[in-house]
PALUM-675054 format. One record per residue (C-alpha): x negated, y, z. Coordinates in steps of 0.1 Angstrom, whole numbers, padded with zeros to 4 digits, always signed. Layout:
// PALUM-675054
XYZ...
END
This chain:
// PALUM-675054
-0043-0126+0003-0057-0144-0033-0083-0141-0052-0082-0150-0089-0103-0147-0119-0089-0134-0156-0104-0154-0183-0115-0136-0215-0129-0127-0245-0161-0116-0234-0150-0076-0245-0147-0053-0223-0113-0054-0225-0107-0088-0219-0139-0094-0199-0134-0120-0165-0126-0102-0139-0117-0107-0100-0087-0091-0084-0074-0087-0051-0037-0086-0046-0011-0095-0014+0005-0124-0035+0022-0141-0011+0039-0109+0002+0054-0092-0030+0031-0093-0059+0042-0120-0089+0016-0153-0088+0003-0131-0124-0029-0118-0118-0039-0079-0123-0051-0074-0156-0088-0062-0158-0097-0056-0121-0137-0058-0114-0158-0064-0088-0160-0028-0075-0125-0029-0060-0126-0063-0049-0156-0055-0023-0135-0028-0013-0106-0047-0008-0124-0071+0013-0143-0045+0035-0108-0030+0040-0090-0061+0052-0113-0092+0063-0138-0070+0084-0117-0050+0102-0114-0067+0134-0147-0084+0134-0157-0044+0134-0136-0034+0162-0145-0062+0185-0182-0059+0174-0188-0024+0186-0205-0021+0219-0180-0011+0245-0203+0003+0270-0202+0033+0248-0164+0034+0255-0146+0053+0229-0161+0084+0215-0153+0118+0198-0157+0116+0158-0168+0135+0134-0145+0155+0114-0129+0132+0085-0118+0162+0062-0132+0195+0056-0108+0211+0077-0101+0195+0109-0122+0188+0137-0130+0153+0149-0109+0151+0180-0077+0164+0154-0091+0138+0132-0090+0105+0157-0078+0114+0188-0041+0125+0178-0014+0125+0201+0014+0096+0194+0039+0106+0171+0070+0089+0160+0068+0069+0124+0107+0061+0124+0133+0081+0100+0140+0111+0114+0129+0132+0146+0146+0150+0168+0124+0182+0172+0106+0180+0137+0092+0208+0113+0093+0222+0081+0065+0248+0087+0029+0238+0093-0003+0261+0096-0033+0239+0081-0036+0222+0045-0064+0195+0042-0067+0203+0004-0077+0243+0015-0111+0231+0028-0111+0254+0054-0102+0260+0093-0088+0291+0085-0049+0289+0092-0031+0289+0069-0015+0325+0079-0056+0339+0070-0062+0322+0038-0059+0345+0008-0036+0321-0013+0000+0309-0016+0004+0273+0000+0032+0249+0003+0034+0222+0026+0058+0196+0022+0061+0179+0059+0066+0148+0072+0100+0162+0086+0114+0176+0052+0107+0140+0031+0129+0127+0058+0153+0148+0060+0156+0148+0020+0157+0104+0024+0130+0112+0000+0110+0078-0010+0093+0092-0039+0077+0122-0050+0103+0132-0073+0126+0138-0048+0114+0165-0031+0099+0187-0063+0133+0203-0066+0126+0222-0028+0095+0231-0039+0096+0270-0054+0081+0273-0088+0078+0234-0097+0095+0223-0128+0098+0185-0142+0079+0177-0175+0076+0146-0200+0079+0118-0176+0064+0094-0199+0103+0071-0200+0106+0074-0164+0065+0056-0161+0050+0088-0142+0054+0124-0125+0050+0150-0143+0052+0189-0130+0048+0219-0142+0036+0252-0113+0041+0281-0119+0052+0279-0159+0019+0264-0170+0018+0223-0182-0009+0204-0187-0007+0179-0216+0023+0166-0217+0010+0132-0228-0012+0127-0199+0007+0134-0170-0002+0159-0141-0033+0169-0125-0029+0157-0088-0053+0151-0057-0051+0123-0029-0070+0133+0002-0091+0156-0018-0101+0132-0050-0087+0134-0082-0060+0112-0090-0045+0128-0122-0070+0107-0148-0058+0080-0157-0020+0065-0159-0003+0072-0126+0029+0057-0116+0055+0078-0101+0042+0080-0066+0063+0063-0035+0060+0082+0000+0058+0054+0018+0023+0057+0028+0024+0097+0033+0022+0124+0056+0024+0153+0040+0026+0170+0000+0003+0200-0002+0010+0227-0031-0022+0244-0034-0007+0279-0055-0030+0295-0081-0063+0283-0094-0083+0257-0073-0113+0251-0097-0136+0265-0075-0134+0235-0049-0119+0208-0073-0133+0216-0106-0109+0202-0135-0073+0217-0126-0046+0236-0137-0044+0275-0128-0011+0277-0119-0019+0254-0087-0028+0219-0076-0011+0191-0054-0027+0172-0027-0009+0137-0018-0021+0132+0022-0019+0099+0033-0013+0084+0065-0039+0081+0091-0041+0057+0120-0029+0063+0156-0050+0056+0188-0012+0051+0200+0004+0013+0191+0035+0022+0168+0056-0001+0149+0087+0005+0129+0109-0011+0097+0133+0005+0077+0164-0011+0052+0178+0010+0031+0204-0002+0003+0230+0018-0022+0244+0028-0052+0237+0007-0086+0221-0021-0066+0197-0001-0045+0173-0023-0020+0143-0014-0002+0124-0028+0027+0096-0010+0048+0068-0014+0071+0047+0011+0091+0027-0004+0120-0007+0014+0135-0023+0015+0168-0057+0005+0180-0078-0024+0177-0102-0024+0208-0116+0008+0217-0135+0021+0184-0110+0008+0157-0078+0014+0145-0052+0005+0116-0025+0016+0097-0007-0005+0072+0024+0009+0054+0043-0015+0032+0074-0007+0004+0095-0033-0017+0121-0010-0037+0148-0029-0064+0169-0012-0083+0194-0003-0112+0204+0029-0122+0233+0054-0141+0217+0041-0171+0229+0007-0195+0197-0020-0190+0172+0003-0170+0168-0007-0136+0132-0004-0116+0114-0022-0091+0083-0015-0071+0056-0028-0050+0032-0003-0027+0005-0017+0000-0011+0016+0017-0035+0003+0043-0058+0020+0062-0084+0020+0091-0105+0047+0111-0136+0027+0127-0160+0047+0155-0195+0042+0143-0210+0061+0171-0207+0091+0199-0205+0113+0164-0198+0089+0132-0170+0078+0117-0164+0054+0088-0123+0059+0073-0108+0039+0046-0075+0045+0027-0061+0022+0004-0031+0024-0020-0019-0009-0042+0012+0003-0067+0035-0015-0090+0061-0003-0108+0084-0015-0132+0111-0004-0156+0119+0000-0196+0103+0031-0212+0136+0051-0215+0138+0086-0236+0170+0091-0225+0194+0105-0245+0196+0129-0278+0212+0163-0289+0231+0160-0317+0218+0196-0335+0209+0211-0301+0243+0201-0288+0242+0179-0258+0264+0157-0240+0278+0142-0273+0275+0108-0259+0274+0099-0226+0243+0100-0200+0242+0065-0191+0234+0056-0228+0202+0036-0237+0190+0042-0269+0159+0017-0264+0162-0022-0271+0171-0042-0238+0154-0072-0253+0117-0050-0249+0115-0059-0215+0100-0040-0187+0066-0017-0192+0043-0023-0162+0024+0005-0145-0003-0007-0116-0020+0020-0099-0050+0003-0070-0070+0028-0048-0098+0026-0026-0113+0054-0006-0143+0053+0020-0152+0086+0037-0182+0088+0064-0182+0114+0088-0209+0133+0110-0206+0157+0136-0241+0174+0140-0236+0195+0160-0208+0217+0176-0215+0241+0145-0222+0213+0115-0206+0186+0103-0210+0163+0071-0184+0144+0052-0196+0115+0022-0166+0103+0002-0160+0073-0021-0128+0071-0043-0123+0045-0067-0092+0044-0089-0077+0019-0113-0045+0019-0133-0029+0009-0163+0003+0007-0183+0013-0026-0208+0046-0030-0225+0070-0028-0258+0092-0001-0260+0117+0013-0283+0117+0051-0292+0142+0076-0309+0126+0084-0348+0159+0105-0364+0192+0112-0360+0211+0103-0390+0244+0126-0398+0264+0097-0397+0248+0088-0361+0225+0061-0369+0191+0069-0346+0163+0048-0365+0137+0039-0340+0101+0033-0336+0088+0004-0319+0058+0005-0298+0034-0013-0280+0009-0001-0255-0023-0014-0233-0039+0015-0217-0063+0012-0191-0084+0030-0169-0113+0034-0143-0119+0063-0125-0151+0063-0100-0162+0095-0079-0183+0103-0052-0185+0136-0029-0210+0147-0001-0201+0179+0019-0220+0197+0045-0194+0222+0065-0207+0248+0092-0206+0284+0110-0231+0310+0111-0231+0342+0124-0245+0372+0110-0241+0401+0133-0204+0404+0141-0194+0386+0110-0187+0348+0106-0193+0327+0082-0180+0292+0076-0201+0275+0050-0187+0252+0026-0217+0229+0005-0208+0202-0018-0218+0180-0045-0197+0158-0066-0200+0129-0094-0176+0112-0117-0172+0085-0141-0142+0083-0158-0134+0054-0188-0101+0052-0206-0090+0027-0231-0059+0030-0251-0046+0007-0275-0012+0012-0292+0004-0004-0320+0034+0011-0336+0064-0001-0363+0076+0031-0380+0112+0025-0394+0114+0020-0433+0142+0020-0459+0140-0020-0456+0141-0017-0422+0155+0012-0406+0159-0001-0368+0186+0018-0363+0216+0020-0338+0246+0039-0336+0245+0067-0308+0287+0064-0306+0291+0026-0308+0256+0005-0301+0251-0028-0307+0216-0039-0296+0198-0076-0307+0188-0067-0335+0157-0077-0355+0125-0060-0337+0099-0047-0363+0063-0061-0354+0040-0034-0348+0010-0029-0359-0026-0008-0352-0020+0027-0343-0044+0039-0323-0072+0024-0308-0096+0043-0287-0123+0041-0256-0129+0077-0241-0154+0087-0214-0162+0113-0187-0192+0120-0171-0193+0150-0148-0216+0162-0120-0207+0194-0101-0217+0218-0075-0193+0242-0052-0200+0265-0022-0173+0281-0003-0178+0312+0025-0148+0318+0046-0157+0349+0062-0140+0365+0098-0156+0399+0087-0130+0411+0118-0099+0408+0138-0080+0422+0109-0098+0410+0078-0109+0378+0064-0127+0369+0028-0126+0334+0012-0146+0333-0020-0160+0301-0039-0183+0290-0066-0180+0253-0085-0203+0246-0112-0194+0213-0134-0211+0201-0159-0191+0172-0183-0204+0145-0209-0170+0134-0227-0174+0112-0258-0144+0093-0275-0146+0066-0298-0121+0056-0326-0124+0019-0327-0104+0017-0362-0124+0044-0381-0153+0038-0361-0156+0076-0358-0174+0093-0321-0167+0125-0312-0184+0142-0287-0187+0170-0265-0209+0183-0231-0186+0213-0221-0203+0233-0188-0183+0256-0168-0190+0284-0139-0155+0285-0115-0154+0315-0091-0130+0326-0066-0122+0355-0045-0095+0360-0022-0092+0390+0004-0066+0388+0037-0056+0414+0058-0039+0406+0092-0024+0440+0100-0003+0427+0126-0004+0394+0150+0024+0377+0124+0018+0394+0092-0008+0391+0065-0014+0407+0031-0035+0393+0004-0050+0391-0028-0067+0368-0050-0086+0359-0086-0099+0330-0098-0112+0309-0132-0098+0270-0137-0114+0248-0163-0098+0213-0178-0113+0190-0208-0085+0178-0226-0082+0139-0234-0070+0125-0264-0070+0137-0298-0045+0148-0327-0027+0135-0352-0058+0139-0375-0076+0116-0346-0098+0152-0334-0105+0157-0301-0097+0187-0279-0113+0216-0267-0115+0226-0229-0085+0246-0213-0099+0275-0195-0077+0296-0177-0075+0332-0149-0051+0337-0122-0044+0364-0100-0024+0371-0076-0009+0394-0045+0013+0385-0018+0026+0389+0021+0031+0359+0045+0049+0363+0078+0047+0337+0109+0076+0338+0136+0055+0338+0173+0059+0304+0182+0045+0297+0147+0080+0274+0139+0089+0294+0114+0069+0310+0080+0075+0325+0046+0055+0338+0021+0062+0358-0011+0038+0367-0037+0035+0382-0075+0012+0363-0099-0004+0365-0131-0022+0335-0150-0037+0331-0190-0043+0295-0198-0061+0291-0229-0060+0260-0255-0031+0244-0238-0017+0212-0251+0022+0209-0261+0043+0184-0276+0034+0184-0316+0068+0193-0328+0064+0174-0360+0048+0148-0346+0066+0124-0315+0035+0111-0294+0010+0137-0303-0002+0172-0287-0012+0203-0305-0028+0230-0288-0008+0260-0278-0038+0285-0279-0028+0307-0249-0001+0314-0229+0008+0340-0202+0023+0333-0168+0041+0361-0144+0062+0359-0116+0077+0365-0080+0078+0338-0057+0091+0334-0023+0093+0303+0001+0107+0301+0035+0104+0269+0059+0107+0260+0094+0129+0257+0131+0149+0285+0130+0168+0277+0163+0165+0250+0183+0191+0232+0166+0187+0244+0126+0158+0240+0108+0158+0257+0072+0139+0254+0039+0141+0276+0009+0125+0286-0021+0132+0313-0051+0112+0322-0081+0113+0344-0113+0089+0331-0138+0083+0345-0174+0057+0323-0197+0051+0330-0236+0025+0317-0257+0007+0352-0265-0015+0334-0296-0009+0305-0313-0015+0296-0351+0016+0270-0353+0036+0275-0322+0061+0308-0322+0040+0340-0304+0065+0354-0278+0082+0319-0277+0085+0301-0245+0074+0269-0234+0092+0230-0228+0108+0227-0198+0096+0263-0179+0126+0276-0161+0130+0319-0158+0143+0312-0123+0147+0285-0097+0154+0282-0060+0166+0260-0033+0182+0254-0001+0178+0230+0025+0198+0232+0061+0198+0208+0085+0215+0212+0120+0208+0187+0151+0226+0185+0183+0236+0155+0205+0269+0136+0214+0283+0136+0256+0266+0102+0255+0231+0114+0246+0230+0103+0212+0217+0130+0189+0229+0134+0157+0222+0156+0127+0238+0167+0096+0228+0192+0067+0229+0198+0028+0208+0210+0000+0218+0231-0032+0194+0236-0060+0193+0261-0090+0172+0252-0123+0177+0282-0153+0176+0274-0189+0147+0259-0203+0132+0254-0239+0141+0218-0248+0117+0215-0282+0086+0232-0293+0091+0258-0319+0071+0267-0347+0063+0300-0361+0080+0295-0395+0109+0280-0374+0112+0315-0362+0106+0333-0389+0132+0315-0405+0159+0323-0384+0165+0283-0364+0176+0287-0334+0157+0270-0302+0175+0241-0287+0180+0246-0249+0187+0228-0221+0210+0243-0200+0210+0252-0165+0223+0233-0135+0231+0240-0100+0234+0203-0078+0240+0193-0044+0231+0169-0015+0243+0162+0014+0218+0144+0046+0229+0135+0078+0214+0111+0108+0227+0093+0140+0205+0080+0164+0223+0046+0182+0193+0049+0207+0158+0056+0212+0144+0029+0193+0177+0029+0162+0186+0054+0134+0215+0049+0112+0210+0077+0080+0228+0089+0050+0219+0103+0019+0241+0112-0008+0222+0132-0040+0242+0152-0065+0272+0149-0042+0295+0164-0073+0286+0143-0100+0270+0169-0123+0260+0160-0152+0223+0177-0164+0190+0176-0177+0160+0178-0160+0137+0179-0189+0129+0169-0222+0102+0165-0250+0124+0167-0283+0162+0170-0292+0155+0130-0295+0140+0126-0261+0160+0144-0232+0158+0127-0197+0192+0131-0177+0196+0137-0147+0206+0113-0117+0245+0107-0115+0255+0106-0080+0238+0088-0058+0248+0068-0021+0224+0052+0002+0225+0044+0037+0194+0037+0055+0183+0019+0091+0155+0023+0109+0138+0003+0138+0108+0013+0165+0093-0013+0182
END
């Protein structure tokens, strides 16, 4: 562990700072830019104190229950979990799971009026998945957006984007974690993905109607649990892991999960590497208190890659592996540093309180080189760019959670407050090509090296948030058969952004009122019916290409559906029809590479259906269908009836696994996934585009493969394999413009071992 100081200019972007970072394990002996003191007491609460806490509790008191550590579980779910195992794959696992933290709620899952996917534990094993990305495809309704040159996730649910030059709107452990500059997120650390469907303003405020993702991370066990997995493969794959957790004395516990990933790829002179620390600790304060930290330290590396381009809105014209950047650009940085703190009560057996802390840092520094035009004789000229964007995100939440009875009816009460800041400074400079200086390359024969255009001031900006907000939520038993969820969040915002290089602020104080309703009837022990209706609200960041800012999205979703739980609740599916209005969407600016117009509103219906869980004792299944029809309904430059970027009509998946075990005892397990993507629009098209007869460039639709299979050596050893896109397919899994189209993976090979101890 090292301290160090940055030395500066006395501005705040420069300004000294200290920064914590493990050094010695994986980080480079370069400091963190810009760090402050904030995270550094964190850090050091989180790490140096934790044993001197442990030891220093009395132990007369012997170990205690705790107070509940999330809205929805109590505090003996919360600390005094049964021992689970942390290694690769499990024998008796599970796709299907009845609670989601991100709900807010005890209600099971089966009662809550709303369509929610849970990504287990189980399924990112069984999928090798060690990033987020590869498990969207198994999600129903999800769809890939601008991913930023491969430097963030970015998802579309249910048909309706966010801006695509900001990157998704995403919660971990129930704080925002979409402002700011996120690096594509490693699983290392996590438990489980929730996909909250539908509007979820009224607990989270600033979100996207179509639904919201909760990353949970993982907690400590009261159970000592070690394990380390290798994993290595095609195009140079490596990657060591750690996850070790158990107690320390009889009030404190740990968890620590480490990652180390290197990497090349399908693609000439883009590899990746990256570096993720997760630790975390729960500490028993008393008979009824507990204090929780989770921490997440990211680093990811790679070129900003477009991909490739369509020549007219042809594609495949040159091969997928082409890089169409400048090798000599180097890598572009992302660091992502997280510190949480929550503090738990238990009142009473009817109350409980819950105060949070979240603190968030990231940023993203590099030169890149970006398509410009396609010549007819196959020179691309480019763009060169350079970019120092930086952020810090602060927020603070206090909940008070209970039941009361009215009569026969039940209420659980749901009473919170919540408090953001939220700075953001971006700096790019930019080299447009000229007729002196074209910075081109040949798509068909490139020759790279060549004289790199010094850029210059593009933008320049410092934009802040301030936002304080209340939310109540009633989940009400009104009966056996019938259950109401309904939810109020008030927010009001302060957002002012500043144009260092006109010297121009712009300013805004948007307010908005989010309700809820949902309705459930439980007809039958393993069936539900519901309905729902809801209001999201989302300032947009950023500005135009005239350097304006943004008006707030606001957006309605409603929604009907039927879910269905087998008996021995292993098994559940739920299907459900849907229709959303976003209004003042962002979009790519189709004349415009880098810049967002707004897509004034835009429409959303759809079917849905998702299926997970044990289906015998020796299959488990996962699956996932959805028809989806979006159109902007008013626009003044985009094309009304027109579709938007990357929003598939249908999608679906499969994934099968089946487990049984050799004479000798060793068990053994083998499966496959397939997964469908439908055409999508691959550029934003304008009115007079349409008007004037130019057809839309596509990107066609793919159907790939994988196949997963185990073998456990012995109790404590796992030998895996993973092979994605087993039939080399070439596709594409999104794109932003006919010059920036991101193809997908070629096929992939990695074999993985895993160790308990």
């Amino acid at each position: 562990m090292s301290v160090f100081a940055r030395a500066g200019c006395g501005c705040r972007r420069h300004a000294p700072v200290p920064v914590f970072t493990m050094t010695a394990f994986f980080f480079p002996a370069k400091p963190l830019p810009r760090l402050r003191p904030l995270p550094l007491a964190l850090s050091a609460a989180a790490f140096l104190s934790m044993p001197a806490l442990a030891q220093g509790q009395d132990p007369s008191s012997g170990p205690a229950p705790a107070a509940a550590t999330a809205a929805s579980a109590s505090p003996q779910e919360q600390v005094l979990l049964p021992a689970v195992e942390v290694v690769g794959r499990t024998a008796s696992g599970a796709y299907h799971t009845d609670e989601a933290a991100g709900a807010k709620t005890d209600l099971p899952l089966r009662e809550l009026p709303q369509s929610v996917r849970v990504i287990t534990r189980q399924a990112m094993d069984d999928l090798g998945a060690t990033k987020l990305d590869d498990v969207l495809d198994y999600v129903g309704g999800v769809s890939r957006q601008n991913n930023f040159g491969g430097l963030w996730d970015n998802i579309v649910i249910r048909g309706l984007p966010g801006d695509q030059n900001v990157g998704m709107a995403t919660l971990f452990n129930g704080f925002s974690s979409g402002r700011g500059f996120n690096a594509p997120r490693d699983l290392a650390g996590v438990e489980r993905i929730e996909f909250l469907k539908g509007t979820a303003a009224a607990l989270y405020g600033s979100s996207e109607p179509g639904g919201t993702l909760n990353v949970v991370s993982k907690r400590p066990l009261w159970t000592s649990s070690h394990s380390v997995e290798a994993y290595a493969g095609s195009y140079g794959l490596r990657r060591g892991a750690l996850d070790t957790t158990g107690p320390v004395g009889e009030n404190f516990a740990y968890r620590l999960n480490i990652a180390v990933e290197d990497r090349d790829s399908f693609r000439d002179f883009v590899g990746a590497s990256r570096q993720v620390i997760a630790p975390a600790f729960t500490w028993k304060l008393g008979r009824d208190t507990v204090l929780e930290y989770s921490g997440e330290l990211l680093r990811h590396k790679t070129p900003l890659d477009r991909g490739v381009v369509a020549v007219g809105d042809r594609l495949g014209a040159i091969s997928r592996s082409r890089f169409l950047g400048e090798p000599g650009d180097g890598d572009v940085t992302v660091e992502n540093r997280t510190h949480q703190f929550i503090l738990s009560h238990e009142w009473n057996a009817q109350w409980r309180s819950r105060l949070g802390l979240s603190y968030r840092e990231t940023s993203i520094n590099g030169f890149s080189t970006e398509p410009h035009a396609l010549l007819a004789n196959g020179d691309l000229t480019r763009q060169r760019r350079f970019r120092d964007y930086q952020s810090d995100d602060i927020a603070v939440q206090a909940e008070l959670q209970g039941t009361v009875k009215t009569g026969a009816v039940e209420h659980e009460l749901l009473l919170g407050l919540e408090s953001f800041r939220f700075e953001m400074d971006t700096l790019m400079l930019r080299a447009n090509p000229t007729a002196a200086n074209p910075y081109a390359i040949n798509i068909y024969n490139p020759i790279y090296g060549g004289a790199r255009p010094v850029p210059t001031a593009n933008t320049d900006t410092f934009e802040r948030q301030r936002n304080t907000a209340f939310y109540l939520q009633d989940a009400i038993k009104l009966s056996p058969q019938w259950r109401v969820v309904a939810g109020l969040r008030m927010d009001r915002y302060d957002q002012s952004l500043h144009n260092r290089r006109t010297g121009a602020t712009t300013q805004q104080d948007p307010a908005s009122t989010s309700p809820r309703l949902g309705l459930s009837w439980l007809p039958l022990p393993q069936w539900t019916f519901y309905a729902n209706a809801g209001r999201s609200f989302r300032p947009n960041v950023g500005i135009d290409v005239a350097g304006a800012g943004f008006s707030p999205e606001s957006g309605r979703s409603m929604e009907l559906g039927a879910k269905w739980e087998s008996a021995d609740q292993r098994m559940g599916a739920t299907a459900a029809l849907f229709d959303i209005r976003k209004r003042n969407v962002l979009t790519a600016d189709p004349g415009n590479a880098g810049y967002s117009v707004s897509a004034g509103e835009i429409r959303s219906r759809g079917l849905e259906f998702d299926f997970a869980g044990q289906v015998t004792q020796r299959w488990r299944l996962n699956a996932s269908l959805v028809l989806n029809d979006v159109e902007i309904s008013r626009d003044n430059t985009l094309e009304v009836g027109g579709r938007l970027l990357n929003v598939p009509k249908v999608n679906g998946s499969v994934l099968a696994v089946y487990e049984n075990a050799f004479s000798n005892g060793q068990r053994y397990g083998i499966g496959g996934g397939v997964t469908h993507m439908g055409k999508r629009l691959g550029q934003a098209r304008t009115q007079a585009e349409a008007d004037a007869g130019k057809a839309a460039f596509e990107l066609p639709s793919y159907t790939t493969a994988k196949l997963v299979a185990y073998w456990r050596i012995s109790p404590t050893l796992r030998l895996t394999l993973d092979v994605d896109n087993l039939f080399d397919k070439t596709y594409y899994t999104s794109s932003y413009s006919r010059l920036w189209v991101t193809p997908g993976t070629a096929r992939t090979v990695t074999v993985g071992l895993q160790a308990k101890f």
